[in-house]
C-alpha positions, 0 to 999 in steps of 0.5 A: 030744854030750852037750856035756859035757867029762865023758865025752865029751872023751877019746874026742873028744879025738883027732879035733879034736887031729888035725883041727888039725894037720891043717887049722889053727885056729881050726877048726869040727869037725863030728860028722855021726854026732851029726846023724844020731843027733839026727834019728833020734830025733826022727823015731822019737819025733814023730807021723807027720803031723810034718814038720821043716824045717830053719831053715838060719840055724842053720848054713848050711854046705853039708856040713851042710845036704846031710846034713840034706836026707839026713836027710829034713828040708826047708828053712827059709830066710830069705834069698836067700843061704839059698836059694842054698844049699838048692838047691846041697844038692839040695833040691827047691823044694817041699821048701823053707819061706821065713819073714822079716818083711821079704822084698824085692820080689826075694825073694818074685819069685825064692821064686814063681819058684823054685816054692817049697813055702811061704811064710809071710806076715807081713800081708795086705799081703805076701800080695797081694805074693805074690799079685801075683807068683804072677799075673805067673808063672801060678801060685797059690802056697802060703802060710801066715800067721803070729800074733803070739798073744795074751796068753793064751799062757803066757810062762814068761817068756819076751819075746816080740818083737811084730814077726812076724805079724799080732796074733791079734785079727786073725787070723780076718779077715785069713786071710778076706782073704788066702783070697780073694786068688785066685792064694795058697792059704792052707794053715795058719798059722804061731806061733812061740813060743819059742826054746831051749825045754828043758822038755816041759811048756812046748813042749807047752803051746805047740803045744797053744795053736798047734792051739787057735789053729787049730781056733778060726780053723776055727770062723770058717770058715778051712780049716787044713790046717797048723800050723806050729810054729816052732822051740824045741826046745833043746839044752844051753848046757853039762854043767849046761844041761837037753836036750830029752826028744824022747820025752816031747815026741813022746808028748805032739805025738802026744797033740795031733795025734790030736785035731786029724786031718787037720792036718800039723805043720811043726817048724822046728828049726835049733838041735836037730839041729846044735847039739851036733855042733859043736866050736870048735877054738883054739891058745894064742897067749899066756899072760899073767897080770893082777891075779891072773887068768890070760888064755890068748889064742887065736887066734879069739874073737867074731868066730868064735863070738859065742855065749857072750856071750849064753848065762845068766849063771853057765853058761859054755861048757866048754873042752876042753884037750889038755895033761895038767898039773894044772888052772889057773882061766884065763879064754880071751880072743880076739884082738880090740881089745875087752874083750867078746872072751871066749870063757870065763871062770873054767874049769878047765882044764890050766895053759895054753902057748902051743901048745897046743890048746883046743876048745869044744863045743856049737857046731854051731849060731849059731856059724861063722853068728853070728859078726862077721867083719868085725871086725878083719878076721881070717881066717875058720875053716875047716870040717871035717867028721868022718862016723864014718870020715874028716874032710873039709875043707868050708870052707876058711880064708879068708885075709887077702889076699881081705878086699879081694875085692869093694872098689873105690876110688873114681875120685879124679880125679872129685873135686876136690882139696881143697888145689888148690881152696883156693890158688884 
């Protein structure tokens, strides 16, 4: 955006105010242009051997997925559901990334079938998987190995889940095993290290341990053609919040590759691109005031946009208003029968009515795909997109009759009835 309300929120003010009147709320209201700008800039500042995926988990709506592939982005997926949606937006199997801790026999059969462009590994034993299934469909199939890296990765501390890959100890000889499988072609190894990373100094030591981490396995005799850098480049949580200088980055990843030539990067990024073309759109559905706090009650909450429950104490999302009174300490409440469902809390913002609107930006990514749907079973938000010149509807609203879609009773003559069998 940038996300702050300052600066931003006049000129923005008109398209979500007639996005809801035209499409209703609670809305998600997309800027493609901020997409397009992100990339762009990106592009223009990494090395030319760089190339971005984009890790649809972050948003996995279709229109903003198509622009990516548009964009010149391949595919991060993670699900056979992401899948599903990479191929309705066009993109070309070999263009497509599948990473997961946990892939199903299914999953890795339809990733192989599909003739997927890479798969990363999370242990020898699902490579032979992989390399079970690549036999059966006659192919020998791209992988890349993911590490869990070692304590000498500066933390800043940050945790780091032990869950993915295979321990660096093990690096070196589980990448021999997994080269001798005869129907995978290991390629390069995966290492992510972080997540919503907004310090350069501290990406860059990152990708500086990733290509080290490389070029030592090289040593032991393991050919790397690929570093894969995972994600990390972060995007602000509010006005207050630092934003990645993509062009520092890019200089200092330009740095690095140049001393490792012949190795391309892969960048999965999901937050980056779309996280600050986002904008959660609500109405006022009461106001009410309570041991001194003022509560505005909107119609959407948590189980549409989880993400300010988990975002730094201290640094609360900003909260747009379209009315013009003098403004008024409230905190912005949801719908839902639970104490959590905060949206905002303590913001400045005009003395609220019912009626009126209130939008949160900064949330293009992790948040129609983060939210808890099936909490209390509102209707889910549509989506909306604006491309510079009209808005378009994307996602239409879900509505209270389809939350039964797909539910079946059960046959109750196949049980016995309990009183009947009690007066025998």
């Amino acid at each position: 955006m940038p996300v702050g309300a300052e600066g931003r929120s006049a000129g923005w003010r008109p398209f979500w105010t007639v996005a809801a009147a035209r499409y209703g709320t609670p809305l998600y209201l997309y800027d493609v242009p901020i997409v397009q700008a992100r990339m762009t800039a990106l592009r223009r500042a990494l090395p030319a051997s760089a190339e971005v995926f984009y890790a649809v988990k972050a948003n996995g709506s279709l229109a903003l997925v198509d622009e990516l592939r548009r964009l010149g982005c391949g595919a991060d997926v993670c699900s056979l559901g992401e899948l599903e949606t990479v191929r309705a937006a066009g993109f070309s199997a070999d263009h497509v990334l599948y990473t997961g801790p946990a892939k199903s026999e299914r999953e890795i059969a339809e990733a192989v079938s599909s003739g997927i462009g890479l798969i990363v590994v999370e242990s020898e034993a699902e490579a032979v998987q992989v390399a079970a299934v690549a036999a059966w469909a006659g192919i020998r199939q791209p992988v890349l190995l993911r590490i869990n890296p070692g304590p000498a990765l500066p933390r800043r501390g940050l945790a780091h889940s032990r869950r993915f890959g295979v321990d660096e100890v093990d690096a070196s000889t589980v990448a021999e095993h997994v080269r001798a499988l005869p129907d995978v072609e290991l390629r390069g190894i995966h290492v992510s290290t972080g997540s919503n990373l907004c310090h350069t100094a501290h990406l860059l030591e990152r990708a500086e341990y990733t290509f080290g981490l490389a070029a030592r396995l090289r040593d032991d005799g393991c050919e790397i053609a690929v570093v894969d850098l995972g994600g990390g480049l972060g995007a602000p949580h509010s006005p207050r919040s630092a934003s990645v200088d993509v062009h520092a980055y890019g200089a200092g990843l330009r740095r690095i590759a140049n001393r490792h030539p012949g190795v391309a990067v892969i960048l999965e990024l999901g937050r980056y691109p779309v996280a600050e073309s986002g904008t959660y759109i609500v109405s006022v559905a009461a106001v009410k005031r309570s041991a001194g706090v003022t509560f505005a009650f909107v119609d959407g909450g948590i189980n549409h946009l989880y993400r300010p429950r988990l975002t730094p104490a201290g640094d609360p999302p900003p909260v747009l208003a379209a009315g013009v009174a003098a403004p008024e300490v409230v905190t912005v409440a949801g719908p839902l029968l639970d104490g959590d469902d905060l949206l905002a809390e303590a913001v400045r913002i005009p003395d609220p009515e019912v009626g009126d609107l209130l939008a949160i930006p900064g949330c293009g990514a992790y948040g129609y795909a983060h939210g808890l749907h099936g909490f209390c079973l509102h209707a889910t938000p549509a989506e909306v997109i604006w491309d510079g010149a009209r808005l378009h509807l994307v996602r239409e609203r879900g509505e209270p009759l389809t939350v039964t879609a797909g539910q079946h009773l059960p046959q109750r003559h196949a049980f016995p009835d309990p009183a009947r069998a009690a007066s025998r």
